[in-house]
BABAMI-992766 format. One record per residue (C-alpha): residue number from 1; residue in one letter; x, y, z. Coordinates in pm, whole numbers, plus 50000, padded with zeros to 5 digits. Example, Ala and Ser with C-alpha at 12.3 -4.5 7.8 and 13.67 -1.06 7.14 Angstrom:
% BABAMI-992766
pos,code,X,Y,Z
1,a,51230,49550,50780
2,s,51367,49894,50714
This chain:
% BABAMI-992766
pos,code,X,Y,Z
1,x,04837,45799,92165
2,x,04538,45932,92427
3,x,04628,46282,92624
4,x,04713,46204,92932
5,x,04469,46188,93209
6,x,04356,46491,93385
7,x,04618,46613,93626
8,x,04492,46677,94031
9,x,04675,46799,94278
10,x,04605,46978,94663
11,x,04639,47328,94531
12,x,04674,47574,94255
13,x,04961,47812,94259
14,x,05000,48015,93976
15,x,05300,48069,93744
16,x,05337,48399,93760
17,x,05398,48326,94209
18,x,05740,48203,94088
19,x,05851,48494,93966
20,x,06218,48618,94147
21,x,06068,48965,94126
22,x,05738,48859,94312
23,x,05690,49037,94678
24,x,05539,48662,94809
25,x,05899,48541,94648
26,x,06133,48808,94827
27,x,05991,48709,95173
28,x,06092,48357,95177
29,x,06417,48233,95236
30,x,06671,48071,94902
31,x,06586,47744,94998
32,x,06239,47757,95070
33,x,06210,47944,94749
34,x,06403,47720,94522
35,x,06188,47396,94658
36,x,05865,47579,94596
37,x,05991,47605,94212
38,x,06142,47252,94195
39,x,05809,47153,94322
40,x,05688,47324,93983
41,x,05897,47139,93740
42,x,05783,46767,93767
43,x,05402,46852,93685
44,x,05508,47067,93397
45,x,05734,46796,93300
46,x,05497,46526,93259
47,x,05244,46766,93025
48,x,05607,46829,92842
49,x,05649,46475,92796
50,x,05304,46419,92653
51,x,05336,46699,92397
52,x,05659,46573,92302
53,x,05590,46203,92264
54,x,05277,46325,92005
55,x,05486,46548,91800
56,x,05769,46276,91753
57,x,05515,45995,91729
58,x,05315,46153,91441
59,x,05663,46264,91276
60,x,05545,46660,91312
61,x,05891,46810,91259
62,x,05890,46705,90920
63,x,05550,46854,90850
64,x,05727,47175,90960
65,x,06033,47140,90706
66,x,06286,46972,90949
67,x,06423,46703,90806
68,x,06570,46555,91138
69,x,06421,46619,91510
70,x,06711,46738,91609
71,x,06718,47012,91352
72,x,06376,47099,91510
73,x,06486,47044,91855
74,x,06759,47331,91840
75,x,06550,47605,91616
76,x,06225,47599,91760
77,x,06179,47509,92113
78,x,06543,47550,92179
79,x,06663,47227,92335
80,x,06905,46924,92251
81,x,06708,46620,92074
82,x,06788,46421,92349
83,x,06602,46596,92589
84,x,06286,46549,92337
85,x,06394,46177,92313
86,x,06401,46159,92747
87,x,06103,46316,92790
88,x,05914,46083,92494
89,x,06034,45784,92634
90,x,05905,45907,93030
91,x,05603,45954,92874
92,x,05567,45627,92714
93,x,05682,45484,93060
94,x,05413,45627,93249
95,x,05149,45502,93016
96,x,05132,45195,93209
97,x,05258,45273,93495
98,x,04949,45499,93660
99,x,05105,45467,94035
100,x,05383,45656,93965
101,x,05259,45929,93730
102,x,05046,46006,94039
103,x,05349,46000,94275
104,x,05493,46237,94008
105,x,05184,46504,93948
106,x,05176,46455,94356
107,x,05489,46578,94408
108,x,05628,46258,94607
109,x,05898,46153,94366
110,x,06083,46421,94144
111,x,06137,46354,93755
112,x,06509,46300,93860
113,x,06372,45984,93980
114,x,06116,45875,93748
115,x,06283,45897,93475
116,x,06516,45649,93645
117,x,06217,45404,93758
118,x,06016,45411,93404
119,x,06288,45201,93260
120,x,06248,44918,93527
121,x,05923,44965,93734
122,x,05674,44714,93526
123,x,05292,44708,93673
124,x,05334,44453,93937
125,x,05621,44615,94136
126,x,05568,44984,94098
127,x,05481,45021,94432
128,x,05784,44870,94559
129,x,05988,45086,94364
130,x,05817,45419,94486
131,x,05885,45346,94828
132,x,06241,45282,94753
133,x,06277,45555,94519
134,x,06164,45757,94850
135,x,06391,45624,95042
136,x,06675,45608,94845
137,x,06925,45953,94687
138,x,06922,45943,94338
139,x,07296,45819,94243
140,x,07212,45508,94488
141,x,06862,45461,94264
142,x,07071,45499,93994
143,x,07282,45198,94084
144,x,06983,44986,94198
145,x,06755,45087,93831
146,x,07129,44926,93629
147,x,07173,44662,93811
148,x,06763,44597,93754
149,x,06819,44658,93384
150,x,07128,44412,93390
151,x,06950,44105,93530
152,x,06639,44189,93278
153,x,06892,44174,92988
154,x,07074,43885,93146
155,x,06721,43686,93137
156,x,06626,43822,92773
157,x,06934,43693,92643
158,x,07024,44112,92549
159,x,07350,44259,92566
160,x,07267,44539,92757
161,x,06984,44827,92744
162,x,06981,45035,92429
163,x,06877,45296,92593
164,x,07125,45395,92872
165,x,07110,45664,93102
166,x,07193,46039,93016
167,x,07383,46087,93377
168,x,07596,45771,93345
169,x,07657,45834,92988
170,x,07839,46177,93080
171,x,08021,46050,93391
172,x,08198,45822,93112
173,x,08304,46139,92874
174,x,08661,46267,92955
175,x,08766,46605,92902
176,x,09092,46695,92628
177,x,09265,47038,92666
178,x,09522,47130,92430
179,x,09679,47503,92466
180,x,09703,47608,92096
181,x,09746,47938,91905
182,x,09450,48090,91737
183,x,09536,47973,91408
184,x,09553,47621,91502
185,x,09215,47706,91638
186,x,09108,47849,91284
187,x,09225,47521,91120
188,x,09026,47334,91355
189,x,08707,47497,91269
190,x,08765,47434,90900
191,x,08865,47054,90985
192,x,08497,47030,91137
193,x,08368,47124,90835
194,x,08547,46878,90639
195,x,08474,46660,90883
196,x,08090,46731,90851
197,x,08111,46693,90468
198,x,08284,46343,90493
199,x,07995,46216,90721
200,x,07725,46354,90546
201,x,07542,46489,90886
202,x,07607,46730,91144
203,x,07896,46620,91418
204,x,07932,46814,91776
205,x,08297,46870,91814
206,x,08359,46529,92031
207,x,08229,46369,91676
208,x,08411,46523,91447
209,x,08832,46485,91644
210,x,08677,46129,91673
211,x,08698,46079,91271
212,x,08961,46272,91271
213,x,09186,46068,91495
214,x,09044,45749,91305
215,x,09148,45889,90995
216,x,09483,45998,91090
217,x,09502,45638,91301
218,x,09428,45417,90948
219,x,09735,45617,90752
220,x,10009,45689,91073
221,x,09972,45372,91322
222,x,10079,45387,91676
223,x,10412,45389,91740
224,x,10500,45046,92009
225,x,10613,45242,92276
226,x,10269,45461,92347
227,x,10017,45178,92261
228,x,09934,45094,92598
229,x,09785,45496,92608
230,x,09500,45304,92419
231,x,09369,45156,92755
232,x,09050,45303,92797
233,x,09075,45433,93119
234,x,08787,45376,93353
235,x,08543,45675,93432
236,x,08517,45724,93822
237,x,08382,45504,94075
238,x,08015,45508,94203
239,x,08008,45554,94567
240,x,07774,45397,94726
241,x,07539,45681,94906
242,x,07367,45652,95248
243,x,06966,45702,95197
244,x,06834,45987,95265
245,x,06563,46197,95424
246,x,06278,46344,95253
247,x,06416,46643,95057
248,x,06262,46991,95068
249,x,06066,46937,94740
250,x,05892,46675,94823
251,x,05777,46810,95170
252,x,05687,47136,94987
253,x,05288,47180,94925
254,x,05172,46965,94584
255,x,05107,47149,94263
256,x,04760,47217,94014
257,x,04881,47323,93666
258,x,04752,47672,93621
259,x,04485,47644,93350
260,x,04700,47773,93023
261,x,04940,47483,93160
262,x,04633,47174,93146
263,x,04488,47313,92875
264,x,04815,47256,92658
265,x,04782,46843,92715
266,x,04430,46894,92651
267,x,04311,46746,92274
268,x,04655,46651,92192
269,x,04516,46359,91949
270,x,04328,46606,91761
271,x,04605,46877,91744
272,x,04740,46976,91395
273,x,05148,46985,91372
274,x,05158,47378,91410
275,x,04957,47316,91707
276,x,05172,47110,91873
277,x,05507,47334,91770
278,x,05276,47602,91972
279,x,05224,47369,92289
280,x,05596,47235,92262
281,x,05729,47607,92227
282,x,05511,47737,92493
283,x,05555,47473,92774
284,x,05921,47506,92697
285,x,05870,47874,92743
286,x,05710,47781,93089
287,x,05961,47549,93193
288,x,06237,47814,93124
289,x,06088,48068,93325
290,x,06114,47869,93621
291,x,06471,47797,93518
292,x,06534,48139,93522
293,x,06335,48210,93872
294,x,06586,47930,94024
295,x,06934,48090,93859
296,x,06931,48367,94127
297,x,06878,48169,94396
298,x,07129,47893,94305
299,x,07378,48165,94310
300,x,07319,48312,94672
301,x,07254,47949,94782
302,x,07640,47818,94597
303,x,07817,48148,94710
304,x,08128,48113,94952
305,x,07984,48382,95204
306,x,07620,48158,95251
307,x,07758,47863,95294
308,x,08033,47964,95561
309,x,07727,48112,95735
310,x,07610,47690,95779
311,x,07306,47778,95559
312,x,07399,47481,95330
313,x,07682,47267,95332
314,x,07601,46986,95034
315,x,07799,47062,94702
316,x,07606,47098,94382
317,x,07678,46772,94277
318,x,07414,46625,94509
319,x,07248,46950,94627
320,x,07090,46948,94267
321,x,06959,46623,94190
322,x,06841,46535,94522
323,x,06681,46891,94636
324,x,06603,47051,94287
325,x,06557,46745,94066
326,x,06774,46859,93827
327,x,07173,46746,93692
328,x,07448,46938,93861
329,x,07564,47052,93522
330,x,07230,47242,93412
331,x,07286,47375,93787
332,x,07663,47526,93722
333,x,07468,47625,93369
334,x,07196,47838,93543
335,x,07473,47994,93794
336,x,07725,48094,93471
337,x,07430,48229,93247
338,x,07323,48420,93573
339,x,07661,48549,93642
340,x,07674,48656,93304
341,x,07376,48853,93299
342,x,07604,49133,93554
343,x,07834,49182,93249
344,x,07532,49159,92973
345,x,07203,49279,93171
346,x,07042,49212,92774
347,x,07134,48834,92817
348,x,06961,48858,93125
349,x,06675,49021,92991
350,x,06616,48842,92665
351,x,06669,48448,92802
352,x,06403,48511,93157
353,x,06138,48628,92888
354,x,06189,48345,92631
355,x,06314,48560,92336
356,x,06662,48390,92368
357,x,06659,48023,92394
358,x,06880,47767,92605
359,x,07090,47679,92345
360,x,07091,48007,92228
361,x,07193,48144,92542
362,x,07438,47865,92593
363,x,07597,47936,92261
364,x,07672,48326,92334
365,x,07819,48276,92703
366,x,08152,48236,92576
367,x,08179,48576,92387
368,x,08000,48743,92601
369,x,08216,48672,92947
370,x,08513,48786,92795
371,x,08710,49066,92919
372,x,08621,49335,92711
373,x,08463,49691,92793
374,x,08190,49826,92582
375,x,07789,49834,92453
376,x,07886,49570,92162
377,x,07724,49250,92381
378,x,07409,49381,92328
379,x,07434,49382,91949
380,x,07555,49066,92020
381,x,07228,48964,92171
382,x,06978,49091,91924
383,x,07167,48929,91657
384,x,07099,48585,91849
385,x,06734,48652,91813
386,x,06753,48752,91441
387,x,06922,48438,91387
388,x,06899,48055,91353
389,x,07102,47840,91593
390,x,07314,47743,91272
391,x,07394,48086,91173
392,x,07470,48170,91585
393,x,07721,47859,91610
394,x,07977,47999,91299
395,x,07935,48325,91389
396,x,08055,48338,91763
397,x,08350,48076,91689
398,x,08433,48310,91412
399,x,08413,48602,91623
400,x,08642,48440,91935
401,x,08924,48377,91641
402,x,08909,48712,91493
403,x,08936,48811,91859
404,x,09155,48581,91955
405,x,09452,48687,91627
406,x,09304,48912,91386
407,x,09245,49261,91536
408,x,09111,49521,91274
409,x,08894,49232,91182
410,x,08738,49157,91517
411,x,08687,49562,91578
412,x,08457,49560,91291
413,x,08251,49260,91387
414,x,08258,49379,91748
415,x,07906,49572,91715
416,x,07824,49408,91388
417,x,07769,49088,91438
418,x,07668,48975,91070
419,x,08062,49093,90987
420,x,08165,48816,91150
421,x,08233,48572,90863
422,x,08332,48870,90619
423,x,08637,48709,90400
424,x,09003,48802,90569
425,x,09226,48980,90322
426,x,09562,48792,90278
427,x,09741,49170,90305
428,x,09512,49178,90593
429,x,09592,48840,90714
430,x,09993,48907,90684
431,x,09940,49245,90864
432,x,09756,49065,91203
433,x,09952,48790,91209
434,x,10258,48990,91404
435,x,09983,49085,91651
436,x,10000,48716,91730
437,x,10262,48643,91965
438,x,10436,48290,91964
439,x,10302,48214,92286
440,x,10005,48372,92297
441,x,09779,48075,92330
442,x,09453,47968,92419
443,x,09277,47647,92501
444,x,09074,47387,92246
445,x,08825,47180,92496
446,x,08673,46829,92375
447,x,08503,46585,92559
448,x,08499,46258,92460
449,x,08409,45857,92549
450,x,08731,45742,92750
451,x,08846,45523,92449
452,x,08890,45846,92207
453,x,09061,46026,92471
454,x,09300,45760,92499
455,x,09408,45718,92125
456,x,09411,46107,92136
457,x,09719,46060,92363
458,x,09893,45783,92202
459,x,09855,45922,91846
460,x,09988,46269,91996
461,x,10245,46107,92166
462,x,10354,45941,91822
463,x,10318,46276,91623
464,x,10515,46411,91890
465,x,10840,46192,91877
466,x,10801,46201,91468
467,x,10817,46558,91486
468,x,11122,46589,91713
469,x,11303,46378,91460
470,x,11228,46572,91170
471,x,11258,46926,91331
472,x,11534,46841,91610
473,x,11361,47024,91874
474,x,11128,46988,92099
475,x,10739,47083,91981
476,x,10468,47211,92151
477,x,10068,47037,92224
478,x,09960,47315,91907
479,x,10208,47245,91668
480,x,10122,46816,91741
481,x,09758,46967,91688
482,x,09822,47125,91362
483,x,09986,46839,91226
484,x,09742,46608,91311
485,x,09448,46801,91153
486,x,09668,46829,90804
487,x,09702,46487,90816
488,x,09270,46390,90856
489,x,09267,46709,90583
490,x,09483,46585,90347
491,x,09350,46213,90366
492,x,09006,46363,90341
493,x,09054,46579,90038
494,x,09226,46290,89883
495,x,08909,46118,89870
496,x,08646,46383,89846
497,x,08501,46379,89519
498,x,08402,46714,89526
499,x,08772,46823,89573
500,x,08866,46668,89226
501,x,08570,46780,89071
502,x,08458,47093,89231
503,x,08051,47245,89221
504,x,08036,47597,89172
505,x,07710,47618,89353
506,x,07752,47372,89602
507,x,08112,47533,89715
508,x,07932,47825,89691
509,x,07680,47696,89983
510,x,07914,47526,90177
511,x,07860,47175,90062
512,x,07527,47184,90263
513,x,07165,47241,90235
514,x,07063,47648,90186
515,x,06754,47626,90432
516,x,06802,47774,90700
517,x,06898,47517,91005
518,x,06894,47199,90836
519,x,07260,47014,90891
520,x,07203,46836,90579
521,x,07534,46744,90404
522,x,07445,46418,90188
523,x,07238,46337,89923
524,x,07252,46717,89810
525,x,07093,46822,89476
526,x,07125,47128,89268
527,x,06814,47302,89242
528,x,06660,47578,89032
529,x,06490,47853,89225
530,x,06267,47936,88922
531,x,06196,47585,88766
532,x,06344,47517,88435
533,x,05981,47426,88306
534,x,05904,47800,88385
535,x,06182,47935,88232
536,x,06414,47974,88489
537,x,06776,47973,88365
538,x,07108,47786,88476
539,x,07305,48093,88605
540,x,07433,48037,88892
541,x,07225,48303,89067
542,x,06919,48053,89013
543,x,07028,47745,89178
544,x,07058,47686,89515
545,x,07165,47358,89681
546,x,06903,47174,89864
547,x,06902,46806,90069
548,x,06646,46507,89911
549,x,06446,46594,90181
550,x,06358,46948,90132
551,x,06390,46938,89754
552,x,06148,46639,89715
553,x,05927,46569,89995
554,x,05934,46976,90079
555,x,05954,47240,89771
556,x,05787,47022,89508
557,x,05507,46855,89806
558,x,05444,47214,89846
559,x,05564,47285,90182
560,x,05862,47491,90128
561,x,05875,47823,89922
562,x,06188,47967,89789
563,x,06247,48257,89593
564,x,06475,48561,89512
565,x,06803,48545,89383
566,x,07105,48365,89500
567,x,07294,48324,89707
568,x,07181,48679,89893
569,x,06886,48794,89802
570,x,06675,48414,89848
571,x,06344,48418,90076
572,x,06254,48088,90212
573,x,05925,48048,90370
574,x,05876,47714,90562
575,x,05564,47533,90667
576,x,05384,47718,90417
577,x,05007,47601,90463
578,x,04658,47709,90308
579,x,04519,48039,90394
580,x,04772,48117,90719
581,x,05092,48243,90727
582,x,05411,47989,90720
583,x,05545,47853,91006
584,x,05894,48039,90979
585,x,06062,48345,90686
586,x,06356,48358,90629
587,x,06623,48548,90429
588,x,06965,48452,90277
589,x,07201,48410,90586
590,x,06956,48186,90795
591,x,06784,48538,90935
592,x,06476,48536,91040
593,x,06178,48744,90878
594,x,05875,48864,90984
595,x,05553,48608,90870
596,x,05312,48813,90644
597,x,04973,48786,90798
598,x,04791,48632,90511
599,x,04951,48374,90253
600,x,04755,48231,89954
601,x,04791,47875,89881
């Protein structure tokens, strides 16, 4: 795939001019200020998208030791794999559409919009479509680009796209509350698990009640009277939306990448795979800055007190898209990481200069906005950066049920973050649990496709009246909850192999791959650290459990190093290459280690 071609615009305005702190910044006024920075993010975007498309097109990721993209995606630039997959497929887009890359890199339609177009626009009518992508707000261009995509599937003979849209996708995700006491909560975290193993792959929580609720549907069906709960219920209507007038961003002055910006898309052919993990990283690291320039100002823009002055009077659902190019949820994102940078001033600090990542950041917001005095968020914080994502994940949901129930257990993990997942007692179990009161409750969030949420009702609704009969009284949403996850556990275990003939080393390691961030949980093999051939023994502190992937086509291709001791004393050094350092150390407990500056082959 050729680098893309070389990217003009009117002016150049550095980087560094779009800094919140900036005395050029301070003068202008919220709006002006937040247009001059959306102005930014298309440009940026399309060098993004270039770097991106390379790295998944020549398969880099597992050159590094990932074996899936979206392992890579979340531990090294710090975004979801579908954001990579968006921006790859823009990219391809643009390759033959030239007209509108230019109305991109010109600032005259935002990547809100041509990311909508790419799918559609073909060479013949791209103009067409730039005018009425000018014209037109973005949820009206949204309806136009599907009903486009419909009448091209209707004359392929297709279904429907394959690809969808991100935005439309979410509008059709419902959200599930259930109130629930902290040990339902607990159980919940060890159903994912199970969940995980069963599938063989990681599962966001959505995923994982999904099999769940199958499971429990294909041993306990519906009873008569709730089956019409199953009626997907339709997500909300599209509105149709009045065109609009040119928006701030696009009548703000065109961009010129700074230099260190061009230079990343330049060469991108002839760039090795740690080269392009250093472009990805760093033009990630570029793009968040200016993510963290607009969080300020979206807060003094969204706050009650400007908007009753008539400053602005659009809500954030269409403020964001149409003025900033961006979804209204990263918008309320921005806003709550930037509110909780008054309670953690080290959040703050660590996500505007790239040490914490998005999904870092995203992962620690709810620990760290809950109402509790002290320094301990800042351990908190540093531990994020020590850490992989996977590591992060178990050890703040651990931390919110120790809070949540267990007392004396949460105190000691409260400024020592690595506690967190320290075994609970039984004596010390039994002595917290009267700290629990019988209503003290808290809330278990899902969202899910409109179908899921539906047989989540009816099957609770069944549990519900089966319960009543058995216990004569009436139960609460928790105590449906908890019986519903025994029942997916005890079908599950049922049929797990490894609960009828349990692995000493692979219950040991969690039923998953040892290196650090891989979600592996299939095709798992037992592994000596020192090889057999070399005299390595079977105890159990020389095995390790590793995926096909790493074991084959990493440790024995000679791209993955392991050694030390298991389970706690193991170094793994990945991306290991000739005569440089690795790409990534780590230690037992997915923490990160310093590279050494010179490794032999």
């Amino acid at each position: 795939m050729a680098s893309p071609a070389p990217l003009r615009m009117a002016r150049t305005v550095p980087l560094e001019a779009a800094s919140v702190d900036s005395a050029p910044a301070r003068a202008e006024q919220p709006e002006a200020r937040l247009a001059r920075l959306a102005a930014a993010v298309g440009p940026l975007r399309r060098v993004l998208a270039a770097i991106v498309a390379r790295l998944i097109e020549t398969s880099a990721h597992e050159r590094l030791c990932f074996a899936r993209l979206s392992d890579y995606a979340r531990e090294r630039p710090g975004v979801s794999v579908r954001q990579l997959q968006e921006l790859a497929r823009v990219h391809r887009g643009l390759a033959t559409l030239p007209g509108l890359e230019a109305a991109l890199l010109a600032n005259l339609v935002p990547w809100s919009k041509v990311r909508l177009l790419v799918g559609v626009a073909t060479p013949a009518d791209e103009v067409s479509w730039i005018a009425r992508a000018r014209l037109l707000p973005v949820r009206r261009l949204e309806e136009e680009t599907r009903k486009a995509r419909a009448a091209c599937d209707a004359r392929a003979g297709r279904g429907g796209s394959p690809e969808g849209d991100e935005d439309e996708a979410a509008s059709r995700l419902r959200r599930v509350a259930v109130r629930c006491t902290p040990a339902v909560r607990e159980q919940w975290v060890a159903l994912r698990e199970l969940a995980e193993r069963v599938a063989g792959r990681r599962l966001n929580a959505g995923q994982a009640l999904e099999l769940a609720l199958a499971e429990v549907l294909s041993a306990l069906p519906i009873d008569p009277a709730f089956a019409s709960l199953v009626d997907a219920q339709a997500g909300p209507p599209h509105r149709p939306a009045r065109p609009r007038e040119e928006t701030a961003a696009e009548r703000a002055p065109a961009w010129e990448l700074p230099a260190e910006v061009a230079a990343l898309a330049d060469g991108l052919v002839e760039a090795d795979t740690f080269e392009l993990d250093r472009r990805l990283r760093r033009a990630v690291q570029l793009e968040q800055g200016l993510d963290a320039a607009m969080a300020p100002l979206l807060r003094v823009v969204r706050c009650a007190e400007y908007e009753w002055r008539g400053r602005t009077h659009q809500s954030l659902a269409h403020f964001a898209p149409e003025q900033l190019a961006m979804s209204a949820s990263k918008a309320r994102a921005l806003i709550r990481l930037e509110r909780a940078g008054d309670v953690c001033p080290e959040l703050r600090e660590a996500w505007r200069s790239g040490r914490l990542s998005w999904v870092k950041a995203q992962c620690l917001l709810p620990l760290l906005l809950l109402d509790i005095e002290g320094p301990w968020r800042r351990a908190w914080v540093a531990w994020a950066e020590r850490v992989t994502l996977r590591r992060l994940e178990v050890d703040v949901e651990r931390a919110l049920i120790l809070r949540a129930g267990y007392r004396q257990a949460w105190l000691r993990c409260e400024a020592h973050p690595e506690r967190a997942q320290d075994p609970l007692p039984d004596e010390e179990r039994q002595k917290c649990a009267p700290e629990v009161e019988a209503d003290a409750t808290e809330e278990l969030v899902w969202h899910v496709p409109c179908e899921v949420a539906s047989l989540c009702s009816a099957l609770s609704a069944t549990l519900r009246r089966r319960l009543y009969a058995v216990l004569g009284r009436v139960v609460t949403q928790g105590e449906v909850l908890e019986a519903l996850f025994e029942l997916a556990r005890r079908s599950w275990n049922e049929r797990d192999p490894g609960a009828r003939r349990p692995d000493p080393v692979m219950v040991r390691d969690g039923w998953r791959c040892a290196v650090p961030g891989c979600s592996s949980r299939a095709e798992l093999h037992d592994h000596h650290v020192v090889f057999r051939s070399a005299g390595g023994s079977d105890a159990a502190d020389n095995r390790i459990t590793l995926c096909a992937f790493h074991h084959h086509r990493c440790l024995h291709a000679g791209r993955l190093r392991v050694f030390g001791r298991a389970p706690d004393g193991l170094v793994f050094e990945l991306g290991v290459r000739r005569g440089a350092p690795p790409l990534a150390r780590y230690r037992s407990g997915d923490v990160v280690l310093a590279a050494p500056r010179e490794v032999s082959a």
